[in-house]
Legacy VTK file of the C-alpha trace (Angstrom):
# vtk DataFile Version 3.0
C-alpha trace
ASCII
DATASET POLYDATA
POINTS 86 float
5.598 12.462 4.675
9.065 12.699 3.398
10.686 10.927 6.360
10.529 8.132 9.200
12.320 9.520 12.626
14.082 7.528 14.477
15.362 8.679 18.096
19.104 9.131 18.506
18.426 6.913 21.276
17.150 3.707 19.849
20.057 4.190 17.106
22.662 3.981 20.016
21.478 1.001 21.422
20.479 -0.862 17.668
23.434 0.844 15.310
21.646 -1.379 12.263
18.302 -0.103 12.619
18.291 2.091 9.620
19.218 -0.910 7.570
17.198 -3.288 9.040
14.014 -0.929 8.946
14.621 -0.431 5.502
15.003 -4.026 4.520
11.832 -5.467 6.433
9.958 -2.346 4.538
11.281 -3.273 1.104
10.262 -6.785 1.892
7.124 -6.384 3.366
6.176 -4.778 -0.193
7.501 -6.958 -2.089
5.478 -9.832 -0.521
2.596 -7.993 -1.136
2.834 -6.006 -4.266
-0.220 -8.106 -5.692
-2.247 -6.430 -2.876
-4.039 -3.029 -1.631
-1.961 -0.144 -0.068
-3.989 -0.766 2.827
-3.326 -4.566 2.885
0.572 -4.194 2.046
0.697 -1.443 5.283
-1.000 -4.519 7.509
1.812 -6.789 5.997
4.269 -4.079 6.742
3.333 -3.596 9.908
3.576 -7.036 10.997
6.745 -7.291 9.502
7.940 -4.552 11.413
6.583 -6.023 14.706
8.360 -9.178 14.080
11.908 -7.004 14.551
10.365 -5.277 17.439
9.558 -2.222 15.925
6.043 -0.269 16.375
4.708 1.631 13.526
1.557 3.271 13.357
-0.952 2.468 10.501
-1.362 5.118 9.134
3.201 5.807 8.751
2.755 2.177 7.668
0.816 3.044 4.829
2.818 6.366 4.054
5.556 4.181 3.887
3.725 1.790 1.173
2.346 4.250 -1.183
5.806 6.331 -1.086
7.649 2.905 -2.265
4.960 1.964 -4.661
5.201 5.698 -5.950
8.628 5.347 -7.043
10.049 7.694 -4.360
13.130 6.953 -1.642
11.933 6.070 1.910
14.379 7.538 4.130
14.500 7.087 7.966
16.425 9.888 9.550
18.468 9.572 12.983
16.902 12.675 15.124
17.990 13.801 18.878
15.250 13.992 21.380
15.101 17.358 22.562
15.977 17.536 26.360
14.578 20.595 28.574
18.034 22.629 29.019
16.093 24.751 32.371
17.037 21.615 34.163
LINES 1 87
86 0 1 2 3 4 5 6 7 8 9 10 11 12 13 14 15 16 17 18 19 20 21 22 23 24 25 26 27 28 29 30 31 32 33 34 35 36 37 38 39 40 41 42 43 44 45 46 47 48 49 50 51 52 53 54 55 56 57 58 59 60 61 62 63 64 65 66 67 68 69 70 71 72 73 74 75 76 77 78 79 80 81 82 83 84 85
């Protein structure tokens, strides 16, 4: 996984998101560096839910092991795709 989506929706109403996002992640490793991937992710995770953001565990530990690898983490803004037939 090269990149974290986040709706072009959610980044209307929360402009800071990105940052924010990318700040709890960074921290949330941080705090844990002395632990698992598995056991950072659960940190992460909970980290994230504290901002009132829902993450699955498994993009959780993506996220992890892509930090810990030495490689960017990157959320991207994307449009939802709307049916144009309407």
């Amino acid at each position: 996984m090269t990149e974290f989506r986040i709706t072009h929706e959610i980044h209307e109403v929360h402009p800071d998101i990105r940052e924010k996002l990318t700040a709890t992640t960074i921290e949330a490793i941080n705090e844990s560096s002395a632990r698992s991937a598995e056991d950072a992710a659960l940190v992460l995770r909970h980290k994230l839910g504290e901002i009132g953001v829902g993450m699955s565990e498994a993009a959780c530990l993506a996220a992890v092991e892509r930090i810990r690898s030495g490689k960017q983490l990157r959320f991207e803004i994307e449009r939802e795709t709307v049916d144009e037939t309407e």
